[in-house]
C-alpha positions as CSV (number, residue, x, y, z in Angstrom):
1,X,47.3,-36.5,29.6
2,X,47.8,-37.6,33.2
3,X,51.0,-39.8,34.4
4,X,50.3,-43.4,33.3
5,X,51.4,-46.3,34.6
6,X,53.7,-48.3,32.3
7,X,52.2,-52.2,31.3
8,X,55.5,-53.4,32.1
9,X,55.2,-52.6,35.8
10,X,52.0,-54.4,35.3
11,X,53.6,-57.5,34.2
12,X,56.2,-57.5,36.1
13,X,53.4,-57.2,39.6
14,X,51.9,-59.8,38.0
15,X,54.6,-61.8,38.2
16,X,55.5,-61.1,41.8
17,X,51.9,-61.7,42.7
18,X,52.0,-65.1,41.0
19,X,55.3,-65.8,42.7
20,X,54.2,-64.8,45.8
21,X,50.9,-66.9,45.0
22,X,53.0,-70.2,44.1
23,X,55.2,-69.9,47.4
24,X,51.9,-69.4,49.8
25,X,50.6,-72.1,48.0
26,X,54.0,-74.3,48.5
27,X,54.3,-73.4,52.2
28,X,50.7,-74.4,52.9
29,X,51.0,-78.2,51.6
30,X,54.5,-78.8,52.8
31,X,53.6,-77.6,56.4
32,X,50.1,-79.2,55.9
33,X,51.2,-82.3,54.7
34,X,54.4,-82.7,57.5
35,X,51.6,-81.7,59.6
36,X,49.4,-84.4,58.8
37,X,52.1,-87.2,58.2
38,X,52.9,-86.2,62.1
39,X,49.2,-86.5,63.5
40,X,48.1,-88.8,61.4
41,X,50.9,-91.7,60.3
42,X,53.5,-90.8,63.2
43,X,52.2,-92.2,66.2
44,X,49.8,-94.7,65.5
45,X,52.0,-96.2,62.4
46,X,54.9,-96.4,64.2
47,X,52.8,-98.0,67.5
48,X,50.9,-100.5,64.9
49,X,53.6,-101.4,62.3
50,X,56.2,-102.5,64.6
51,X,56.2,-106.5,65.1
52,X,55.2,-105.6,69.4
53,X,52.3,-103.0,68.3
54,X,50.0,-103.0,71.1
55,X,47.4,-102.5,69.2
56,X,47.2,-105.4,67.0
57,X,45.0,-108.7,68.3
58,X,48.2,-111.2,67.2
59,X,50.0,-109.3,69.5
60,X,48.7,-109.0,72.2
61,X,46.8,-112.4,72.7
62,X,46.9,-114.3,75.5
63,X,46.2,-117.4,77.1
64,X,44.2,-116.2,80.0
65,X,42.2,-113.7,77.7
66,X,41.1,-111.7,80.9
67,X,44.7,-110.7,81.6
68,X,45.2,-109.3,78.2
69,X,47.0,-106.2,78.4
70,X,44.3,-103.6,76.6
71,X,45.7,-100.0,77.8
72,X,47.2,-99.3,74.5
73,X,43.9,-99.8,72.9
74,X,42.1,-98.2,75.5
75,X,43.8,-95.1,74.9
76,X,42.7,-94.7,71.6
77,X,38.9,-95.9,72.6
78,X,39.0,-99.1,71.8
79,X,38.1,-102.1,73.4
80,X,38.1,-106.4,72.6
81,X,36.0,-109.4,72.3
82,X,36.6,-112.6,73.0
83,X,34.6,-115.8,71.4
84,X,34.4,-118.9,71.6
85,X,34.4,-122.1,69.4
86,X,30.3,-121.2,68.4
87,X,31.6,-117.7,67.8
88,X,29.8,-116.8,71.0
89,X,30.7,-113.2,72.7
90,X,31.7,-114.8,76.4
91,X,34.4,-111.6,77.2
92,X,34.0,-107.5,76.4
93,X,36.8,-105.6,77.7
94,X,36.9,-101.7,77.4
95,X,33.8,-99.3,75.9
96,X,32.1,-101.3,73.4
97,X,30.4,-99.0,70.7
98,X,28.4,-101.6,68.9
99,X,27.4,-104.6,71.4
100,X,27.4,-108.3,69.7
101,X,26.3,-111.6,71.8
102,X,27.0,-113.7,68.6
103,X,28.7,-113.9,65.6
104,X,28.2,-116.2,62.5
105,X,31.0,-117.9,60.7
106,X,30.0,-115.9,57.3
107,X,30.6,-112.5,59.1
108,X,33.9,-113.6,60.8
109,X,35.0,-115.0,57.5
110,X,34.4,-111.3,55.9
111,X,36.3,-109.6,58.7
112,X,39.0,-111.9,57.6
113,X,38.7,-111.2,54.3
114,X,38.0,-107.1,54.6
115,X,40.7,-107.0,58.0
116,X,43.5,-107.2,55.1
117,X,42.7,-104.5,52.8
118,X,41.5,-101.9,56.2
119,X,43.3,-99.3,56.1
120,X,43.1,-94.8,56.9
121,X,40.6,-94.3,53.6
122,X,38.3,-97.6,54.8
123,X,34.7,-96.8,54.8
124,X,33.9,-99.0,57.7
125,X,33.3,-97.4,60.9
126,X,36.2,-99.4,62.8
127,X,39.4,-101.1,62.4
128,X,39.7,-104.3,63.5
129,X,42.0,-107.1,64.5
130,X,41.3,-111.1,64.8
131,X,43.7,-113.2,66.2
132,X,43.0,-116.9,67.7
133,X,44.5,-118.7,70.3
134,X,44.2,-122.8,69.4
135,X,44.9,-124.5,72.5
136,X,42.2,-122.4,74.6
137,X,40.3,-122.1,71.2
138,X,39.1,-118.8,71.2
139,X,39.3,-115.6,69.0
140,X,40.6,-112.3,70.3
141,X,38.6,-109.4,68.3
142,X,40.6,-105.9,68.7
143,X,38.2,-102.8,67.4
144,X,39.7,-99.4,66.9
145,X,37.2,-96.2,66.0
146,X,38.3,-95.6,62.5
147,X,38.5,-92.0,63.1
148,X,40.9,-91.4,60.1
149,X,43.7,-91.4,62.5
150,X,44.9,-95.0,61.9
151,X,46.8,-96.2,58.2
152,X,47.9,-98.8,56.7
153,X,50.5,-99.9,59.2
154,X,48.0,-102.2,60.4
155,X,48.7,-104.5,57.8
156,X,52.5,-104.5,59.4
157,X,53.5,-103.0,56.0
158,X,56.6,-101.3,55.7
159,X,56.8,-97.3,56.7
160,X,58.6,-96.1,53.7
161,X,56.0,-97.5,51.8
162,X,53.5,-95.7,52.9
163,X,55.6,-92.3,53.8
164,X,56.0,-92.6,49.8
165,X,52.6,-93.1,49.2
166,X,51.1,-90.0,51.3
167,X,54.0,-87.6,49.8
168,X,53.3,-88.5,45.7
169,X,49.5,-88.0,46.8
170,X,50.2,-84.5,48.2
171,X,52.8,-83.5,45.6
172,X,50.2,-84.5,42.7
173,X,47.2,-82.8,44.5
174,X,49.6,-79.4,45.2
175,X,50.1,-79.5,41.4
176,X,46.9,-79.9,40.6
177,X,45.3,-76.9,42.9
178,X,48.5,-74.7,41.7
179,X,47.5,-74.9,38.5
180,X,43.8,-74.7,38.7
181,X,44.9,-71.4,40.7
182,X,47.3,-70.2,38.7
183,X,44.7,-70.8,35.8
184,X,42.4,-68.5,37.5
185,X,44.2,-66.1,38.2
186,X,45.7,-65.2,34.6
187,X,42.6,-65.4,33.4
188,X,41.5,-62.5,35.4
189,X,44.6,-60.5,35.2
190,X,44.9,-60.9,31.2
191,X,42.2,-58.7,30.9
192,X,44.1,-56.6,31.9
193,X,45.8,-56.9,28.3
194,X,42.9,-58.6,26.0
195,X,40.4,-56.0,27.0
196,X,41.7,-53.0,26.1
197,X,43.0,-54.6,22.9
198,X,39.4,-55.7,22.0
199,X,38.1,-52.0,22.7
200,X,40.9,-51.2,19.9
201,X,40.3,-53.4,17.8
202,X,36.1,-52.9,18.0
203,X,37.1,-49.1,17.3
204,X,39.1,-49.8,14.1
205,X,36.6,-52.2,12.7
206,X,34.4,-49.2,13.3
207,X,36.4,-47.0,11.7
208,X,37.2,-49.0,8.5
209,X,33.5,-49.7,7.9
210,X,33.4,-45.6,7.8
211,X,31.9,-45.2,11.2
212,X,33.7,-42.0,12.3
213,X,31.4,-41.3,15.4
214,X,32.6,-44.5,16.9
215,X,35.4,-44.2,20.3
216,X,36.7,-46.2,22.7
217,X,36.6,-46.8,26.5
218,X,39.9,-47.8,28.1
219,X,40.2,-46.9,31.5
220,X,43.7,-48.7,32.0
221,X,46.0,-46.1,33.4
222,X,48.8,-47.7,31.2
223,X,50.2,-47.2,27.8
224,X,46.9,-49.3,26.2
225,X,44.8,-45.7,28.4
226,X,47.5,-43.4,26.1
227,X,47.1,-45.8,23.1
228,X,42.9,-45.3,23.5
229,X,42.7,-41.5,24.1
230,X,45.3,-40.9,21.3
231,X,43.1,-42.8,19.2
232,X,39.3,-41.1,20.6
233,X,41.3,-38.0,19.2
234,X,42.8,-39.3,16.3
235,X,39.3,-40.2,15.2
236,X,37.5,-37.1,16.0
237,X,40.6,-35.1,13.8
238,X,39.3,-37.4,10.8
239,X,35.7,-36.9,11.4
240,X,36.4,-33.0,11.5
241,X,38.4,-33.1,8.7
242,X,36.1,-35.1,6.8
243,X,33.1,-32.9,8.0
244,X,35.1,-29.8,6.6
245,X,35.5,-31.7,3.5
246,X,32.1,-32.0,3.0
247,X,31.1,-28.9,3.7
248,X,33.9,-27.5,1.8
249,X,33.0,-29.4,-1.7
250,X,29.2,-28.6,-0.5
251,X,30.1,-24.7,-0.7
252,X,32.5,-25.3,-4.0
253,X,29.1,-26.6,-5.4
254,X,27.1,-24.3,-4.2
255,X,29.4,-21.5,-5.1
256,X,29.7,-22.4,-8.5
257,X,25.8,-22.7,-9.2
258,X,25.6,-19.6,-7.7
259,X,27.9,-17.9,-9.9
260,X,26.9,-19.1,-12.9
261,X,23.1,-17.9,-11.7
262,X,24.8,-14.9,-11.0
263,X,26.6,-14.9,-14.1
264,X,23.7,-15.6,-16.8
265,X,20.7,-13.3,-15.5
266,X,22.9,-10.2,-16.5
267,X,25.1,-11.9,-19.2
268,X,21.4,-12.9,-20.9
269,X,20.0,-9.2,-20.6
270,X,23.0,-7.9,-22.0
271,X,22.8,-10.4,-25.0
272,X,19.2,-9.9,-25.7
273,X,19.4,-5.8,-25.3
274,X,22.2,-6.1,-27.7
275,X,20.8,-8.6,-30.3
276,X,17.7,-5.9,-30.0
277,X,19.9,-3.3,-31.3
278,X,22.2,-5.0,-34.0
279,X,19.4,-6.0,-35.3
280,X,16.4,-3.8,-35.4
281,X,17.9,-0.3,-37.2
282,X,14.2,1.3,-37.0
283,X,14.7,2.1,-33.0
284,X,14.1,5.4,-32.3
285,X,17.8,7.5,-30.0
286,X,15.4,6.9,-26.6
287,X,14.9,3.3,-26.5
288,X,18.7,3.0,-27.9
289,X,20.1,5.3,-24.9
290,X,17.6,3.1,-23.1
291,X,18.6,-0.3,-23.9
292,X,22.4,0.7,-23.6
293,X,22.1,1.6,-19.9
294,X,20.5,-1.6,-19.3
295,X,23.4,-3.2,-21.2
296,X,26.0,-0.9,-19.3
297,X,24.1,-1.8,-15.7
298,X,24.6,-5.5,-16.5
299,X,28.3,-5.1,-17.6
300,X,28.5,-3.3,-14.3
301,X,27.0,-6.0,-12.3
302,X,29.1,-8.7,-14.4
303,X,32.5,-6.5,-13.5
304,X,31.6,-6.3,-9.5
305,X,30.6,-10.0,-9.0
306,X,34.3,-10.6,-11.3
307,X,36.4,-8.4,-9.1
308,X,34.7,-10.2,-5.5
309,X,35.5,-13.5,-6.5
310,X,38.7,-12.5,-7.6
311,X,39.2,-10.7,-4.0
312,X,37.4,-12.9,-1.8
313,X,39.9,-15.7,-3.9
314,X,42.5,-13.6,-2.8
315,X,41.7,-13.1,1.0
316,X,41.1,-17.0,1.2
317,X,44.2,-18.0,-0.5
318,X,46.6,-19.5,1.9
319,X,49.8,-17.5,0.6
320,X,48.2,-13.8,0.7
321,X,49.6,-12.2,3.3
322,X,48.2,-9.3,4.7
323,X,50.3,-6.4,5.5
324,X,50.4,-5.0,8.5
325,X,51.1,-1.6,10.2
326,X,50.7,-0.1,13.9
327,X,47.9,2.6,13.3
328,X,45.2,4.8,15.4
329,X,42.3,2.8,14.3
330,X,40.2,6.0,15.3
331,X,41.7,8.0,12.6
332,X,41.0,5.7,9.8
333,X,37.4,5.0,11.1
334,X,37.0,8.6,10.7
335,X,38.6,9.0,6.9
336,X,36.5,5.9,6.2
337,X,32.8,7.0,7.2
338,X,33.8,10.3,5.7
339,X,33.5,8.6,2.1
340,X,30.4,7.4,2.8
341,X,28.8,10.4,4.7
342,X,27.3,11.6,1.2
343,X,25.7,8.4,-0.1
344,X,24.3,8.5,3.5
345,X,22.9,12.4,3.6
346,X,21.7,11.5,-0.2
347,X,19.2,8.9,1.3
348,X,18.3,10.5,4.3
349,X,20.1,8.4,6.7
350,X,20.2,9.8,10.3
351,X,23.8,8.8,11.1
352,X,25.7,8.7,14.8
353,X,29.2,8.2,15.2
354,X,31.2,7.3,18.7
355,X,34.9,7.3,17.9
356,X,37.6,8.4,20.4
357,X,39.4,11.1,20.5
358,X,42.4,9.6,22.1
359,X,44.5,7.4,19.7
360,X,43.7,3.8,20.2
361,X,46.3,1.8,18.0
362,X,46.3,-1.8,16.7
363,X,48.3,-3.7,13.9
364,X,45.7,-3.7,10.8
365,X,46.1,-3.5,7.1
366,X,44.8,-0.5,6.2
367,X,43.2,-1.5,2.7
368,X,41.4,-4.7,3.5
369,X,40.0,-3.4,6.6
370,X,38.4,-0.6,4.7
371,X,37.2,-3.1,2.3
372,X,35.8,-5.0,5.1
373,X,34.1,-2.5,7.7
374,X,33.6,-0.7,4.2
375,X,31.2,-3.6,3.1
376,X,29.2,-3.2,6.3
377,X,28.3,0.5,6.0
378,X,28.0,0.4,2.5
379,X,25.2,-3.1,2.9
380,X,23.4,-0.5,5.6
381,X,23.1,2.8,3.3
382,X,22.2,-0.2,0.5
383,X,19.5,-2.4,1.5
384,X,18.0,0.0,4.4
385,X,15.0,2.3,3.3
386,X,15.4,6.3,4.0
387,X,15.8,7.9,7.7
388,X,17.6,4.6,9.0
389,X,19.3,5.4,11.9
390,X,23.0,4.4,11.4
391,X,25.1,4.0,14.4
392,X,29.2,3.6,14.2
393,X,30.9,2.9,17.7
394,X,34.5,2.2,18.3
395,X,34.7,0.6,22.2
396,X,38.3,-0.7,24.0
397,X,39.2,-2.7,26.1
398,X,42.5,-4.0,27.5
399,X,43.5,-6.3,24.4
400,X,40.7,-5.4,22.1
401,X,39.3,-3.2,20.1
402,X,35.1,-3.9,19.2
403,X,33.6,-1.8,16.4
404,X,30.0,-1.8,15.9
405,X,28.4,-1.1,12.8
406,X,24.3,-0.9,13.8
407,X,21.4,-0.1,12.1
408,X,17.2,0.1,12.8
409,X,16.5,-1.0,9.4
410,X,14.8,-4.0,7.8
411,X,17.3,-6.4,9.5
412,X,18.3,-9.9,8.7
413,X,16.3,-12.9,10.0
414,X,17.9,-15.3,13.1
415,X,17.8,-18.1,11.4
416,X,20.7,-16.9,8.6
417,X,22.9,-14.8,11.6
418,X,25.3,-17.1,10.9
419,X,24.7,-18.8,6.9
420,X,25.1,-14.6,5.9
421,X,28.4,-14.4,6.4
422,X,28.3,-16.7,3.9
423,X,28.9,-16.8,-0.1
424,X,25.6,-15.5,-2.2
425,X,23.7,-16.2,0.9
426,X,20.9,-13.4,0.4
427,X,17.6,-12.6,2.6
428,X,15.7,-11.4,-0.6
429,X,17.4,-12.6,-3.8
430,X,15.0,-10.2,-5.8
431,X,16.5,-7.0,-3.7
432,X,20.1,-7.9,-4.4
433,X,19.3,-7.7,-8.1
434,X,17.7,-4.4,-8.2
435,X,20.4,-3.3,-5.5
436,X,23.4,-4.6,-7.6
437,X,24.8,-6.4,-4.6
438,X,27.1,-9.5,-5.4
439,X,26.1,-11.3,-2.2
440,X,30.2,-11.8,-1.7
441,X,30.5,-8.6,0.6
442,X,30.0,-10.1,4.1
443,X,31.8,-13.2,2.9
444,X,34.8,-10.9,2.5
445,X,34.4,-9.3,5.6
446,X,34.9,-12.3,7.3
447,X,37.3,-13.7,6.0
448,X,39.3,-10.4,6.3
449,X,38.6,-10.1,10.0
450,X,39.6,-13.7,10.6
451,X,42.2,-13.2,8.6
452,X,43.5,-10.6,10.9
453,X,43.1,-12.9,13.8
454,X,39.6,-11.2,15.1
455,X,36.0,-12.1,14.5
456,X,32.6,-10.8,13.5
457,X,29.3,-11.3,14.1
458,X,25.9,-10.4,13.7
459,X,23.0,-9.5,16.6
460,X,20.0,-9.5,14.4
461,X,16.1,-9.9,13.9
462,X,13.4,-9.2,11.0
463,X,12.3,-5.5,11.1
464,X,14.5,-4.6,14.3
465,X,18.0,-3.9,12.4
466,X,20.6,-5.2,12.5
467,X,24.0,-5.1,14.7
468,X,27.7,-6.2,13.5
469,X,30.0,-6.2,15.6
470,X,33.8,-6.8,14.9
471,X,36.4,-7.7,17.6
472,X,40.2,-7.1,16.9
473,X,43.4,-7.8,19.0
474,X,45.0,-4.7,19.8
């Protein structure tokens, strides 16, 4: 598995992002808000909360109204009125935005009224100011642009008041977008964690319900990536194992029905032959002699098929050991095919060996080998009609030795290359009784070769022969 990294680390950068997060976040309102306090309350709330603000009508009032100092107000774009008794407009000083000839004593009641609550968040377009002058009896109407640049110092509150204000405002909304940041972002980096642990969980609910096809996707390059990929092979260890479980109990079954099959065709030939003859005395010597072969080709049968179980339980048994010896493999090819060159001459088989001369030399144990490679000349010579050609090849190579047992005969169909090898698995049930076979040889074979640490297989087709070839470590 690659180098992960550890979730730790991935807490612990989550952390110093959130940090780093939280003091960004800090920086930005204090600045911000100092900022603000500066350009907004600064210079106008000191100007207009200080009892000589020259921007408040009550301060400024005089009585020669046209000598009213205005440049304070002017600065800021402002500019005054002056009316009369009837509330008549009879003096504009500085750049008027909105332009009145007249006012009523409703609407200059309502600027009384609205002048006391004005303040930076107003809605109204401008601040304003009324003061009156009662010996000349005339108002003095001071409009600032209500830019947002002007507070509540108008109302000649006091300036810690509203420095207190501004600062519990900006500490409350700080919180409030910290958290609805900080919210966000472990939301998004938790999956990080919840994720992978849902995957997990997903795949053992799988598994439990017996599901053993189902994995699981973590892409995490942390211990929760290790965690998944232990368990994606964890998972396909138990479906293997239960696969070969099956299979296993399927070929215990099967093995068994086809032994007692096996079993009872000769076991109820023998007993009828032999009830045949205890009890009918009036049989002439011929049909005894007859009968007893067919007993004694039974018993034969019954004996063979007993002593390949009992080898093939051998071979597959876990404590046999085989025992092993450095030897020229060439040589005992050669001692081996010489047993079987008469059976082969006897039926007309045109045989063709290739062995070495030189000594080629492997660790093998002589007897089950023989038993094995045995099984395949002996099947050929067998099931094969006369003038098969019978070919035995011994071929090395740097760490291996192949030996090929081949044949032109009647063959062995694709489809059961593989099922042959095999208990009882037959390609004519009918021939193996007439041929006395106990359909357990190739299954020996195999299970020698592997046990040897090699492996055998078959190149075969109907009518075209077939071709075994085995392949041992040198």
């Amino acid at each position: 598995m690659r180098a992960r990294k550890k979730i730790s680390n991935l807490l612990l950068k989550n952390y110093l992002i959130s940090s780093l997060i939280m003091f960004f976040i800090f920086l930005v309102f204090f600045f911000g808000t100092i900022a603000m306090w500066v350009t907004l309350y600064f210079p106008i709330n000191m100007m207009m909360s200080s009892e000589d603000s020259k921007l408040v009508a009550e301060n400024i009032i005089s009585k020669d109204y046209k000598n009213i100092n205005i440049e304070e107000i002017l600065k800021v774009n402002g500019w005054i009125e002056i009316l009369d008794k009837d509330l008549k407009v009879v003096y504009t000083k500085g750049k008027a935005e909105v332009k009145r000839s007249q006012y009523s004593r409703d609407e200059l009641n309502k600027m009384l009224i609205k002048m006391s609550a004005q303040d930076m968040f107003t809605q109204e377009k401008f601040i304003y100011s009324i003061a009156y002058d009662e010996d000349k009896d005339f108002y003095l109407l001071v409009y600032l642009p209500n830019d947002k640049y002007f507070n509540s110092g108008i109302k000649k509150a006091p300036v810690f008041i509203s420095v207190r204000l501004f600062f519990i405002t900006a500490i409350l909304l700080y919180i409030i977008i910290f958290t609805i940041i900080m919210i966000i972002y472990a939301k998004l980096t938790s999956r990080n964690l919840t994720k992978p642990l849902k995957e997990l969980m997903n795949g053992v609910k799988s598994i439990s319900k017996g599901d053993y096809s189902a994995r699981i996707n973590v892409r995490s390059k942390n211990e929760f990536g290790n965690l998944g990929y232990a368990f994606n092979l964890m998972v396909e260890k138990i479906e293997e194992e239960r696969k070969l479980k099956e299979k296993s109990e399927e070929n215990r079954r099967r093995l068994i029905m086809d032994i007692s099959h096996d079993l009872k065709n000769p076991l109820v030939s023998i007993r009828g032959y032999s009830n045949l003859l205890v009890n009918n005395h009036n049989l002439d010597e011929e049909e005894r002699i007859k009968y007893l072969n067919i007993i004694e080709k039974n018993s034969i049968r019954i004996n063979d098929l007993i002593t390949d179980l009992f080898e093939l339980s051998k071979f597959e048994s876990i404590d046999f050991e085989l025992s092993l010896k450095k030897e020229n493999i060439c040589e005992f090819l050669r001692e081996l095919i010489a047993i079987y060159i008469p059976s082969m001459e006897e039926k007309n088989i045109e045989y063709n060996f290739v062995i070495p001369e030189k000594a080629i030399y492997a660790n093998f144990d002589y007897y089950s080998l023989d038993r094995a490679i045995g099984n395949l000349i002996s099947n050929s010579i067998r099931y094969n009609p006369s003038h098969t050609k019978l070919n035995i090849e011994v071929e090395e190579f740097e760490n291996i030795v192949k030996i090929v047992v081949q044949d032109n005969g009647i063959g062995i169909p694709k489809d059961l290359s593989e099922d042959i090898f095999n208990p009882f698995v037959r390609v004519d049930t009918s021939r193996n009784s007439r041929s006395g076979g106990t359909g357990l040889g190739l299954t020996i074979t195999k299970t020698i070769v592997e046990k040897h640490g090699g492996r055998v297989y078959l190149e075969s087709d109907i009518h075209k022969g077939c071709k075994f070839t085995i392949v041992l470590n040198k």
